[in-house]
N, CA, C and O atoms as a GROMACS GRO file, in nm:
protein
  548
    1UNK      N    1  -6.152  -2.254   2.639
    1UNK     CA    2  -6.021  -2.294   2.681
    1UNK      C    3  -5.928  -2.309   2.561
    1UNK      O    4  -5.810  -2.276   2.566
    2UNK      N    5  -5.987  -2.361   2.450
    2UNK     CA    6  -5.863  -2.382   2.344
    2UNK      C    7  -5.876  -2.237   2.296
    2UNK      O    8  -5.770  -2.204   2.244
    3UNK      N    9  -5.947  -2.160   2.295
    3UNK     CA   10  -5.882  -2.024   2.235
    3UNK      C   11  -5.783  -1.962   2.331
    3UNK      O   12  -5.687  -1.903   2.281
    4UNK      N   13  -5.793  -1.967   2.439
    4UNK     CA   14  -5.670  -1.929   2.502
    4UNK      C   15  -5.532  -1.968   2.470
    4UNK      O   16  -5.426  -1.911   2.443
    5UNK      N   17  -5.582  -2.109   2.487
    5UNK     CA   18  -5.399  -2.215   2.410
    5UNK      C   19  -5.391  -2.143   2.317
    5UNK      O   20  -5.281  -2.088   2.325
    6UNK      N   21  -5.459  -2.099   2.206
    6UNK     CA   22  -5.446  -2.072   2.041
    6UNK      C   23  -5.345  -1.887   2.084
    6UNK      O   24  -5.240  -1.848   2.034
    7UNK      N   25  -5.424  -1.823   2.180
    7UNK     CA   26  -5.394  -1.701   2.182
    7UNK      C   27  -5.248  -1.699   2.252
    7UNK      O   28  -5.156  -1.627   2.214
    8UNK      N   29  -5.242  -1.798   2.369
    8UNK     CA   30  -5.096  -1.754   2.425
    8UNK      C   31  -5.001  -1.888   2.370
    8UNK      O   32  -4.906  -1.916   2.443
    9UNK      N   33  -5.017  -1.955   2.273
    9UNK     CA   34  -4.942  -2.004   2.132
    9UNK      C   35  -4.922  -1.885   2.045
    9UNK      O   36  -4.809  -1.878   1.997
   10UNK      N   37  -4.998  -1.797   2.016
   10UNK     CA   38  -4.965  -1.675   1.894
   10UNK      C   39  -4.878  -1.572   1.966
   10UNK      O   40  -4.811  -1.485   1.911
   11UNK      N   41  -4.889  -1.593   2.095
   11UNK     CA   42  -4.812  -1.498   2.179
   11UNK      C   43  -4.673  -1.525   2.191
   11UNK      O   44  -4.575  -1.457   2.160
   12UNK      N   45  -4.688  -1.655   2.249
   12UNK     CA   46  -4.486  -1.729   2.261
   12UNK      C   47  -4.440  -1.726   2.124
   12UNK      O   48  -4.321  -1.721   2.094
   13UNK      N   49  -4.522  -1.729   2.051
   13UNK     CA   50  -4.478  -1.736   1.869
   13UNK      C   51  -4.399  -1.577   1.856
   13UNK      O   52  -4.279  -1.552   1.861
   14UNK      N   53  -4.497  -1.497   1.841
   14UNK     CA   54  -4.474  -1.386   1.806
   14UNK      C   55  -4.328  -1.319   1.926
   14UNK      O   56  -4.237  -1.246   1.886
   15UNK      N   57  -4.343  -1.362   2.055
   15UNK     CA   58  -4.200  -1.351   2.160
   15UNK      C   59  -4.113  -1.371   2.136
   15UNK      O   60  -4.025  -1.287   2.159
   16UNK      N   61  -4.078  -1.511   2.066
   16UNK     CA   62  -3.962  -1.574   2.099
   16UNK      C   63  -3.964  -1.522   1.951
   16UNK      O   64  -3.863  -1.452   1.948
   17UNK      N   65  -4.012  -1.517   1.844
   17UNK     CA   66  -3.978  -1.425   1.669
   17UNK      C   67  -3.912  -1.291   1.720
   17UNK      O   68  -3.792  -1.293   1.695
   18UNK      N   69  -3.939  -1.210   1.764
   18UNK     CA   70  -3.858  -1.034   1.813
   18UNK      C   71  -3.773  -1.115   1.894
   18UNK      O   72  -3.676  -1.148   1.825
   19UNK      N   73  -3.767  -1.150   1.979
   19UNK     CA   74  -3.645  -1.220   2.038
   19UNK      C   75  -3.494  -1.261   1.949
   19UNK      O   76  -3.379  -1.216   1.943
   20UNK      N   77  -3.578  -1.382   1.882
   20UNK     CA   78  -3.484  -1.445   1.764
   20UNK      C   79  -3.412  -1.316   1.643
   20UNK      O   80  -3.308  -1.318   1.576
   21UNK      N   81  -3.525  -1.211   1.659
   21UNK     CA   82  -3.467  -1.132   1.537
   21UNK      C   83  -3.364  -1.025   1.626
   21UNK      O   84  -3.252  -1.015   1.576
   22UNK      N   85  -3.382  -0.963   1.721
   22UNK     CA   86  -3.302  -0.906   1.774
   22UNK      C   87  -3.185  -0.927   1.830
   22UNK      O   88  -3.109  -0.839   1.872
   23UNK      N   89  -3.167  -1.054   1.831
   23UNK     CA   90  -2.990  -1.124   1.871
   23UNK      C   91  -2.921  -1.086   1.727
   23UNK      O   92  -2.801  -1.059   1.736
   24UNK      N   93  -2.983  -1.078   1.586
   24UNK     CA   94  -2.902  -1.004   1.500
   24UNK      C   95  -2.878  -0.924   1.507
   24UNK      O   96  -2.763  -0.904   1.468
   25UNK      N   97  -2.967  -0.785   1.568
   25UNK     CA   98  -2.953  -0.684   1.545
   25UNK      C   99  -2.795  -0.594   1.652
   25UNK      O  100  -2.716  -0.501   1.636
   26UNK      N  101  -2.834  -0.722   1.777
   26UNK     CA  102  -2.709  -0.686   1.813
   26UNK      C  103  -2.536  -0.747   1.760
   26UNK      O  104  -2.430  -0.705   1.805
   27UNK      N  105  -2.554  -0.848   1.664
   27UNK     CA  106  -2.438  -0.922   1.640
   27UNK      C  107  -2.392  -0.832   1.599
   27UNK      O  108  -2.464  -0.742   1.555
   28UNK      N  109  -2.258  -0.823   1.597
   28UNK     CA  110  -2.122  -0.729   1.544
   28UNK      C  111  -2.080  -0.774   1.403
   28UNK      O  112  -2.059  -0.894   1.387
   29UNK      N  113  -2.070  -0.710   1.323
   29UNK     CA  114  -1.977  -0.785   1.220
   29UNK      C  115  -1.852  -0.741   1.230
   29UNK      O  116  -1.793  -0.644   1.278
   30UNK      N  117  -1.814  -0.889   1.142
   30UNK     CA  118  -1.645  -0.930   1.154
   30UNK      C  119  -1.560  -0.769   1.162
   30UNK      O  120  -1.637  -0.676   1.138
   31UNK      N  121  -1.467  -0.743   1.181
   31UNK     CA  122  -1.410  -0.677   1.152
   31UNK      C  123  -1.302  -0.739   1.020
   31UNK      O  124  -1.241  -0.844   1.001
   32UNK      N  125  -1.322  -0.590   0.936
   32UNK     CA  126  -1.238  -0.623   0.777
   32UNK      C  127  -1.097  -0.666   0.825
   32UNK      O  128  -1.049  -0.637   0.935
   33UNK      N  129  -1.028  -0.750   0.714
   33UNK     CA  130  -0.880  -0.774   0.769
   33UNK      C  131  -0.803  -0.708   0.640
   33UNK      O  132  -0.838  -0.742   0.527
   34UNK      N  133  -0.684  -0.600   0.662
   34UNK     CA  134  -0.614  -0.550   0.585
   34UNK      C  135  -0.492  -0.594   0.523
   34UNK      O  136  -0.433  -0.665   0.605
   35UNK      N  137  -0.419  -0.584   0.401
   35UNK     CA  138  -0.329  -0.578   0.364
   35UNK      C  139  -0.275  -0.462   0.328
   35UNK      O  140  -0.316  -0.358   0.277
   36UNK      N  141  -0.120  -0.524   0.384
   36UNK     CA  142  -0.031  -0.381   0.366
   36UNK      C  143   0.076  -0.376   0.308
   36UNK      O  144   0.163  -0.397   0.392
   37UNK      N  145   0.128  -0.357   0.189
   37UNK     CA  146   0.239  -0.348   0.115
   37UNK      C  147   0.325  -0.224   0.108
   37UNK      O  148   0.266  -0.132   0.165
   38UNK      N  149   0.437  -0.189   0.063
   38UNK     CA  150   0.515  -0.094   0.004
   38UNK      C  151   0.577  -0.085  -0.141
   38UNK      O  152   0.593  -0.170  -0.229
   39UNK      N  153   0.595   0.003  -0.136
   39UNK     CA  154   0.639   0.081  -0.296
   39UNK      C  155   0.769   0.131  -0.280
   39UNK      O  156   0.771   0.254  -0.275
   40UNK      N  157   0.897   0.067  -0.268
   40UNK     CA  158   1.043   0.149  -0.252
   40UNK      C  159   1.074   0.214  -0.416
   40UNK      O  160   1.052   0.150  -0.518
   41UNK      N  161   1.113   0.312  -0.414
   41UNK     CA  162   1.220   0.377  -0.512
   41UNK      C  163   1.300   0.428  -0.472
   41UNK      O  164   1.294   0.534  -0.410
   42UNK      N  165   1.434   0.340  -0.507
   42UNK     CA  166   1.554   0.442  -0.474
   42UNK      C  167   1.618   0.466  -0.566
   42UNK      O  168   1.615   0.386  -0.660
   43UNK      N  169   1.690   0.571  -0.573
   43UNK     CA  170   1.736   0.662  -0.710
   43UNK      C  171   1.834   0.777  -0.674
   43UNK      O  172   1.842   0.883  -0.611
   44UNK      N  173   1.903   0.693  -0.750
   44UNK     CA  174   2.078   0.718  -0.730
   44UNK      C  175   2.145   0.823  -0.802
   44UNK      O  176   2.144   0.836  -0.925
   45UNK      N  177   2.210   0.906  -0.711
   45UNK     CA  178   2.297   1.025  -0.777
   45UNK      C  179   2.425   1.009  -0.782
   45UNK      O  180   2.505   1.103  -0.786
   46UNK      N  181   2.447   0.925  -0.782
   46UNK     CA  182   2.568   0.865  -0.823
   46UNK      C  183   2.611   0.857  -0.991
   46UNK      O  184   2.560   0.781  -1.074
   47UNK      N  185   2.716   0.954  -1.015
   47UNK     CA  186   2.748   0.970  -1.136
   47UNK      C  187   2.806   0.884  -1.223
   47UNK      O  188   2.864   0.805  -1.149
   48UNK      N  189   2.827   0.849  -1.342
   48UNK     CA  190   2.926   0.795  -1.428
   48UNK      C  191   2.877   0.650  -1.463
   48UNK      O  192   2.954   0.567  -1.512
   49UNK      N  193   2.721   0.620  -1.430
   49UNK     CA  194   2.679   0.487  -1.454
   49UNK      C  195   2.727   0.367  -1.379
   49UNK      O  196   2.747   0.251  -1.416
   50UNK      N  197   2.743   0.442  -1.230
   50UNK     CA  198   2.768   0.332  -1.120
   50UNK      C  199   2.702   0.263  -1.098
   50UNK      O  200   2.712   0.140  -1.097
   51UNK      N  201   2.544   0.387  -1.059
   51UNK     CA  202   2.490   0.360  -0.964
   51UNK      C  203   2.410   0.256  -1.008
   51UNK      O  204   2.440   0.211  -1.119
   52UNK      N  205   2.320   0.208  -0.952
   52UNK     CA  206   2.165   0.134  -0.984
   52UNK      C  207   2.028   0.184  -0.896
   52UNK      O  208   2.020   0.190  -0.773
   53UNK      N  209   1.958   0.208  -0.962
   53UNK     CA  210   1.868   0.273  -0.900
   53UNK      C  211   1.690   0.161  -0.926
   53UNK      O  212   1.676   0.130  -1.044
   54UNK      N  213   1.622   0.132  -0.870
   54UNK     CA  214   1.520   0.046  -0.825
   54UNK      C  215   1.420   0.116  -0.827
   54UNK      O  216   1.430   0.239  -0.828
   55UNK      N  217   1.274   0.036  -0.828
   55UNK     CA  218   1.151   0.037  -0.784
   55UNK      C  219   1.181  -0.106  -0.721
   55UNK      O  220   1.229  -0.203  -0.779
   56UNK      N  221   1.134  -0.097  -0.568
   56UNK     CA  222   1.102  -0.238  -0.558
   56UNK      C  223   0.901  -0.243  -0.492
   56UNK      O  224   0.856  -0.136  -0.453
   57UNK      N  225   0.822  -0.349  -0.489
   57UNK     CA  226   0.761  -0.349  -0.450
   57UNK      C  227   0.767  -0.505  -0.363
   57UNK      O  228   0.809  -0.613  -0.404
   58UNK      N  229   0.712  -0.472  -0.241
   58UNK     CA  230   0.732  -0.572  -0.116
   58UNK      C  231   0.580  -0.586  -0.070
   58UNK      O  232   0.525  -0.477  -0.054
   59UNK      N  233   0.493  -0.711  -0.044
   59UNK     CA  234   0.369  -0.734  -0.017
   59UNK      C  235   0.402  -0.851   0.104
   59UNK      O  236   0.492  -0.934   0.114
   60UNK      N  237   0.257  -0.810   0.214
   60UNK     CA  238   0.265  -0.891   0.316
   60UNK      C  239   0.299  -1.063   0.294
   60UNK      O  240   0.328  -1.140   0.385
   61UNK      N  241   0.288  -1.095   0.168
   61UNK     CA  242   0.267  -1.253   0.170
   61UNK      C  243   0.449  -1.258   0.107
   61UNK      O  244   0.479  -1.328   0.011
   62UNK      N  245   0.520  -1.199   0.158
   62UNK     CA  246   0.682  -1.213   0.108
   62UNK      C  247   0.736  -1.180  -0.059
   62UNK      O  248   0.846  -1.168  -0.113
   63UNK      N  249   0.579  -1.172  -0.109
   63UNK     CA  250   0.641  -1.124  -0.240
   63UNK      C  251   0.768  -1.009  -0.268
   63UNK      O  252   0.757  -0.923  -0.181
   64UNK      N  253   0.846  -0.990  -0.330
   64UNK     CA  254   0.956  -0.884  -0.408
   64UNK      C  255   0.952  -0.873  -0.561
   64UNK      O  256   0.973  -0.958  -0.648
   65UNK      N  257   0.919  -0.743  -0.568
   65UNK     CA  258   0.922  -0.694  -0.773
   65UNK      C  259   1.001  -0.604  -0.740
   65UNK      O  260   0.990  -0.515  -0.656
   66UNK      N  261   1.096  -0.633  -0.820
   66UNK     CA  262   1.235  -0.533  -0.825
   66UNK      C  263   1.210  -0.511  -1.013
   66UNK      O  264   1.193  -0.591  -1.105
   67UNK      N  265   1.220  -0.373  -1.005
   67UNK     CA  266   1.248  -0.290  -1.144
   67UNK      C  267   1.330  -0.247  -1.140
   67UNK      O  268   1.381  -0.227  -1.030
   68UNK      N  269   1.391  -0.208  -1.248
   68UNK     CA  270   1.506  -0.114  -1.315
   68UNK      C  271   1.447   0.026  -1.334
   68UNK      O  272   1.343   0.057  -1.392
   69UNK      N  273   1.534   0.101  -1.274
   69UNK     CA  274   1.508   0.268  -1.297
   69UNK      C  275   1.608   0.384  -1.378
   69UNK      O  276   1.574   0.375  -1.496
   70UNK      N  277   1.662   0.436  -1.373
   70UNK     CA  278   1.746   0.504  -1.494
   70UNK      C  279   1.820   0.636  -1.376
   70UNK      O  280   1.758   0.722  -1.313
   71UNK      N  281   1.945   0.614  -1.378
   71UNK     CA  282   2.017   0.672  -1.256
   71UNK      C  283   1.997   0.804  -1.300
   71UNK      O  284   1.972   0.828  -1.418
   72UNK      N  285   2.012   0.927  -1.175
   72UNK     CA  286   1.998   1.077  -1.190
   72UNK      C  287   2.097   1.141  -1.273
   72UNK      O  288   2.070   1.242  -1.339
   73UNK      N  289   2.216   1.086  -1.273
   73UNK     CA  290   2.345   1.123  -1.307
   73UNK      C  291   2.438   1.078  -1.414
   73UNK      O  292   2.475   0.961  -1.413
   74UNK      N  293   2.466   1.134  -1.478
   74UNK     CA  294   2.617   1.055  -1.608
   74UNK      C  295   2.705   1.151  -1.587
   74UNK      O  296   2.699   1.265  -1.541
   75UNK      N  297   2.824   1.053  -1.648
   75UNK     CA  298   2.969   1.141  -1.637
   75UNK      C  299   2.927   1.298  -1.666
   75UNK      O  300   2.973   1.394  -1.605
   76UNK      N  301   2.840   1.303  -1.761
   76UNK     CA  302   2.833   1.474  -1.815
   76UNK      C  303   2.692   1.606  -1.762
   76UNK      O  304   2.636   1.709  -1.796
   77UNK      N  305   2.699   1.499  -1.656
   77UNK     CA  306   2.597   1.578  -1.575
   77UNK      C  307   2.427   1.493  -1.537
   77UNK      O  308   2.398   1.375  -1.557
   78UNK      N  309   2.351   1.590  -1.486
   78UNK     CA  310   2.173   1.539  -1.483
   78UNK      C  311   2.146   1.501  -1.615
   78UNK      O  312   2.166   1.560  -1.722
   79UNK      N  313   2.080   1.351  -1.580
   79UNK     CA  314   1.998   1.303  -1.711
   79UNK      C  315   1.820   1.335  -1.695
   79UNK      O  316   1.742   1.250  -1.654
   80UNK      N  317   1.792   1.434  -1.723
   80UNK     CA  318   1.643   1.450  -1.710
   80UNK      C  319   1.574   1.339  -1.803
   80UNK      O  320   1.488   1.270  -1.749
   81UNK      N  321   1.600   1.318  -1.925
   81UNK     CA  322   1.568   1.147  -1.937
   81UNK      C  323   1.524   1.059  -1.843
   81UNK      O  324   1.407   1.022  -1.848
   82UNK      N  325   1.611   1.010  -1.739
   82UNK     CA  326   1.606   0.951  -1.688
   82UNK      C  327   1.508   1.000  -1.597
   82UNK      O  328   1.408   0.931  -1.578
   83UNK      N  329   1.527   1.154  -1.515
   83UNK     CA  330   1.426   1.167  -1.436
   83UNK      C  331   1.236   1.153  -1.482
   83UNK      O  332   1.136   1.136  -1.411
   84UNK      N  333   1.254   1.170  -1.629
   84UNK     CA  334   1.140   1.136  -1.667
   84UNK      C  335   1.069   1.065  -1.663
   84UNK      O  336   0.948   1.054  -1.641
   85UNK      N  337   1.187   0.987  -1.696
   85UNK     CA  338   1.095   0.828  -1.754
   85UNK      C  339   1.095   0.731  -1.629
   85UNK      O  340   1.039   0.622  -1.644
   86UNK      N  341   1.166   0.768  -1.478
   86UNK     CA  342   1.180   0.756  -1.342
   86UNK      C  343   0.980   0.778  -1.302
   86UNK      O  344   0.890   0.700  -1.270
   87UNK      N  345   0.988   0.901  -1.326
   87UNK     CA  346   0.822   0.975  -1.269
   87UNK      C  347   0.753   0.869  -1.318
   87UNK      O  348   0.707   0.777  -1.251
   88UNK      N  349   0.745   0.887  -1.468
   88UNK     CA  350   0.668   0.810  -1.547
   88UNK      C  351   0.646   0.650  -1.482
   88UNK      O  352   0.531   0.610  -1.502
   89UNK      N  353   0.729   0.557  -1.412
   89UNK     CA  354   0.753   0.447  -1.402
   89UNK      C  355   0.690   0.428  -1.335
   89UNK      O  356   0.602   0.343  -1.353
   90UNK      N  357   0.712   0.540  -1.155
   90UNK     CA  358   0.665   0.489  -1.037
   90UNK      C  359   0.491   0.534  -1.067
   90UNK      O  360   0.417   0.451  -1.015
   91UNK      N  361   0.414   0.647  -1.139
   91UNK     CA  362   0.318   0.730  -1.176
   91UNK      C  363   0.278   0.554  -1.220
   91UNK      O  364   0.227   0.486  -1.131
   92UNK      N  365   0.289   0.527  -1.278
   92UNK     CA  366   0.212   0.391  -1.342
   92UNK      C  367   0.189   0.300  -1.294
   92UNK      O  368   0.077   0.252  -1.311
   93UNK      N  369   0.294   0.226  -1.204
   93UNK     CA  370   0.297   0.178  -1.085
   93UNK      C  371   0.242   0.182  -0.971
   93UNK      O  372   0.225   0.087  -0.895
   94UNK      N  373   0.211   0.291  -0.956
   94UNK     CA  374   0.097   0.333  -0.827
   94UNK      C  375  -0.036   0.343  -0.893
   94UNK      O  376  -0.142   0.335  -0.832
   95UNK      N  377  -0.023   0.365  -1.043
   95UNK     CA  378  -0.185   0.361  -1.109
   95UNK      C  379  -0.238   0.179  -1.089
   95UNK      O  380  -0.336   0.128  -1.035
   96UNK      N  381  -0.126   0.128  -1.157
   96UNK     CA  382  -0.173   0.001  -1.146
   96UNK      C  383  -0.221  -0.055  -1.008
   96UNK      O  384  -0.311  -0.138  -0.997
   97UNK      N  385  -0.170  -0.015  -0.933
   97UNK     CA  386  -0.225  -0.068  -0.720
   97UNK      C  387  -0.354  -0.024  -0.702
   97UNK      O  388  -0.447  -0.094  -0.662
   98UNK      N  389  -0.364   0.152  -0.745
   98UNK     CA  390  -0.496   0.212  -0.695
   98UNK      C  391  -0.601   0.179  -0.796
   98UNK      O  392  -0.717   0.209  -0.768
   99UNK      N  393  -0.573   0.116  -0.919
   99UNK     CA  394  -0.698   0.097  -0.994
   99UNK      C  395  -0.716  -0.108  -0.959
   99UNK      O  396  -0.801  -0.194  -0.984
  100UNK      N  397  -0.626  -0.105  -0.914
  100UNK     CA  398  -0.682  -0.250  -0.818
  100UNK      C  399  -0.739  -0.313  -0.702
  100UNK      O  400  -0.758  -0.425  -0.657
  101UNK      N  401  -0.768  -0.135  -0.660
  101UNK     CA  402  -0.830  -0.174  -0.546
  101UNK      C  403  -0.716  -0.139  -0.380
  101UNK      O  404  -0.750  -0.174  -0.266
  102UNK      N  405  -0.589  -0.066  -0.414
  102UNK     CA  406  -0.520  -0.031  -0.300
  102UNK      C  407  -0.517   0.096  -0.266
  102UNK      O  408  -0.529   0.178  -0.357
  103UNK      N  409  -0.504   0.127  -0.171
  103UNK     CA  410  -0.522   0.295  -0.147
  103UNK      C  411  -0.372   0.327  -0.060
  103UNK      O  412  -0.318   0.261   0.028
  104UNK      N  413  -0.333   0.455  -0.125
  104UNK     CA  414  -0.231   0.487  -0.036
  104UNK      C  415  -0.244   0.578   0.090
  104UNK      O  416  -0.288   0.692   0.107
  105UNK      N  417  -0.198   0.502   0.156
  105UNK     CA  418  -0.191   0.530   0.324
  105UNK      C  419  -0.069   0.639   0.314
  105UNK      O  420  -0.104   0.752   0.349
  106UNK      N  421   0.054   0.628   0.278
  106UNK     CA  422   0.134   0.738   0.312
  106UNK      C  423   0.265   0.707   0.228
  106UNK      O  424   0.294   0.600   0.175
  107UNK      N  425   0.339   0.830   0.228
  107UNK     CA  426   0.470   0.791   0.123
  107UNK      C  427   0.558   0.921   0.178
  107UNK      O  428   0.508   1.012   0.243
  108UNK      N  429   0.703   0.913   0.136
  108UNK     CA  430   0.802   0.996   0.276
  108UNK      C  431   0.943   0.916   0.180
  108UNK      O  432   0.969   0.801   0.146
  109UNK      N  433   1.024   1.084   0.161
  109UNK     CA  434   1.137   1.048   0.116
  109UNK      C  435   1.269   1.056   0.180
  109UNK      O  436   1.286   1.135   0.273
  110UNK      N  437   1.366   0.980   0.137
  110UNK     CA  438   1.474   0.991   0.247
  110UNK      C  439   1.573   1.070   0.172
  110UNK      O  440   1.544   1.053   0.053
  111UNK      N  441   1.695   1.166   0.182
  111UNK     CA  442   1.816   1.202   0.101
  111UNK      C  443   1.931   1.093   0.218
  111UNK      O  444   1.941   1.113   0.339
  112UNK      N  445   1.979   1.019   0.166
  112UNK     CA  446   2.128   0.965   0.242
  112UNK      C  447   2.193   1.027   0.159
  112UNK      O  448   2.134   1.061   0.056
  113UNK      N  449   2.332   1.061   0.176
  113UNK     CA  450   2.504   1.043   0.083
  113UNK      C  451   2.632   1.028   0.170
  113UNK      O  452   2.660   1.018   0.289
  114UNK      N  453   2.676   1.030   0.089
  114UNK     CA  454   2.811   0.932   0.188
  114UNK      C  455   2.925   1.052   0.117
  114UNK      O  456   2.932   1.068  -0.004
  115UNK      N  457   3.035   1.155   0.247
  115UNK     CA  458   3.131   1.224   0.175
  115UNK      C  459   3.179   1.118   0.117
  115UNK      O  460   3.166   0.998   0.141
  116UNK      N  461   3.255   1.199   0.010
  116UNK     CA  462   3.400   1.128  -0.035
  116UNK      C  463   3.508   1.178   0.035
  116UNK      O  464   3.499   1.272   0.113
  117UNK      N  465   3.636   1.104   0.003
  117UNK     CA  466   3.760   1.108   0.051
  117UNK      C  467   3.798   1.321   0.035
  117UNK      O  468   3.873   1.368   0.120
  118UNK      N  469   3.761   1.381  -0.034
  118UNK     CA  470   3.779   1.505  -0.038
  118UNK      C  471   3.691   1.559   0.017
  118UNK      O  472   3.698   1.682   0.020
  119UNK      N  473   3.569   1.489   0.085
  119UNK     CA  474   3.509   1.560   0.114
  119UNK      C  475   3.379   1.642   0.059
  119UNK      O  476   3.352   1.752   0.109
  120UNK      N  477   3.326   1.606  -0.010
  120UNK     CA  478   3.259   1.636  -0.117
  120UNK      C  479   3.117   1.528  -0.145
  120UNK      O  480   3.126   1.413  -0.186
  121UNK      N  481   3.023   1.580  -0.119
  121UNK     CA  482   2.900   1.436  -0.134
  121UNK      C  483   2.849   1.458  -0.256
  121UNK      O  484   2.766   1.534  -0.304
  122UNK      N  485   2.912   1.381  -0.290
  122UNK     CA  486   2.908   1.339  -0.472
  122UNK      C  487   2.853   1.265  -0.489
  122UNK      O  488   2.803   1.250  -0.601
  123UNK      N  489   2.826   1.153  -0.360
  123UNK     CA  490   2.769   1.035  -0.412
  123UNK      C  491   2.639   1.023  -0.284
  123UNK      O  492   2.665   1.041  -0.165
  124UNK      N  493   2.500   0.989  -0.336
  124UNK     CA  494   2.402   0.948  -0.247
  124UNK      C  495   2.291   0.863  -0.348
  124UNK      O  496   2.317   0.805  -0.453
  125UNK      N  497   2.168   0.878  -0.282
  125UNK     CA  498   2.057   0.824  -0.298
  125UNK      C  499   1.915   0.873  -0.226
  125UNK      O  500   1.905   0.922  -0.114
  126UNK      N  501   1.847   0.856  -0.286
  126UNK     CA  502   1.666   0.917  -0.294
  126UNK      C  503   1.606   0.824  -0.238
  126UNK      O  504   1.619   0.735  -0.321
  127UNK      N  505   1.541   0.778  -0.146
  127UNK     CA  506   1.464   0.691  -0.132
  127UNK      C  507   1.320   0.744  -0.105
  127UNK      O  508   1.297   0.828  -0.017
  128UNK      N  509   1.218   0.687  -0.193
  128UNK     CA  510   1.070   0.750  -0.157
  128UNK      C  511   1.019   0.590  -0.100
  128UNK      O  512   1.051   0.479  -0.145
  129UNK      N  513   0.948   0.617  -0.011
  129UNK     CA  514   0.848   0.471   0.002
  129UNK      C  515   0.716   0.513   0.003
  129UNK      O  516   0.705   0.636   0.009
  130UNK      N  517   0.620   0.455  -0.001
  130UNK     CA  518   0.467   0.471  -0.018
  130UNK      C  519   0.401   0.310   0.002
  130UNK      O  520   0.404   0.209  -0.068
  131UNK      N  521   0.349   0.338   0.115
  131UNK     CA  522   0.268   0.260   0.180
  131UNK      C  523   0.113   0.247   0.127
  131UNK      O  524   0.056   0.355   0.110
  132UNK      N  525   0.052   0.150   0.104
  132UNK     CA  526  -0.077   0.111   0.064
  132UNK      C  527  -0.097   0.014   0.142
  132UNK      O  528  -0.015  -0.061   0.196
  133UNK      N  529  -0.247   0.017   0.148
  133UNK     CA  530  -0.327  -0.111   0.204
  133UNK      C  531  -0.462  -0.154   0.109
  133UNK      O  532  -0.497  -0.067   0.030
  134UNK      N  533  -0.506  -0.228   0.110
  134UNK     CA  534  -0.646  -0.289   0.039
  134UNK      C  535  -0.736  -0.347   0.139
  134UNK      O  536  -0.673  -0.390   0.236
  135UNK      N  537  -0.859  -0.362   0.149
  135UNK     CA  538  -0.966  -0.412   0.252
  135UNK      C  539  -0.936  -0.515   0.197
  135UNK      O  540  -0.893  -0.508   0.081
  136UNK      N  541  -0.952  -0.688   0.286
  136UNK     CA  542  -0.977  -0.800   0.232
  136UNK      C  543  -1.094  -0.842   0.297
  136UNK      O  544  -1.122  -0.819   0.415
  137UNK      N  545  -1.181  -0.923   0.194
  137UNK     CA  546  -1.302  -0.978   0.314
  137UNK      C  547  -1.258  -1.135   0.327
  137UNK      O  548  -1.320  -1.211   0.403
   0.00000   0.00000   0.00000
């Protein structure tokens, strides 16, 4: 008689153990929660050192980093200078996100300009944005 107890004791043991282990196997894990920021550059063709032209960067927790960028245009024409050292800015800027761990999801540029009084769109702006997100656990 007590080997029986002993045997269907090793039995409810060993039951309710695959039991206990298989409610993990079905648990779900969490689902990851994301962050999602942007990357604005706008960049101004606006001639004669009007304009102002930006990097801004905007993050879910209300942050704003506004940079200085170097306008397309002077009284005496295209400053490729400027478009250079423009590339160069946002190129570093997006290095610094993706080597921190953000990945870009997508980026899409706008042309606006506004005629002038003659008629003539002399004056606009570039806008690129680029969207990133990062996994958070």
């Amino acid at each position: 008689m007590k080997n029986i107890f002993t045997i269907f004791s090793i039995l409810a043991l060993v039951v309710s153990g695959a039991l206990f282990l298989s409610s993990f196997k079905n648990a779900k894990p969490a689902a990851p929660k994301v962050k999602v920021m942007q990357l604005t550059a706008v960049e101004s063709l606006v001639g004669g050192g009007f304009a102002r032209s930006r990097l801004i960067s905007s993050t879910a927790d209300g942050s704003i980093n506004e940079q200085e960028l170097g306008n397309f245009y002077s009284v005496v024409g295209i400053k490729f200078e400027n478009i250079r050292s423009n590339d160069q800015t946002i190129s570093l800027k997006l290095e610094e996100y993706l080597n921190s761990g953000w990945e870009l999801v997508s980026s899409n540029s706008t042309f606006g300009s506004r005629a002038s009084g003659s008629g003539n769109n002399d004056n606009g702006i570039v806008i690129t944005r680029y969207v990133l997100k990062k996994t958070v656990e």
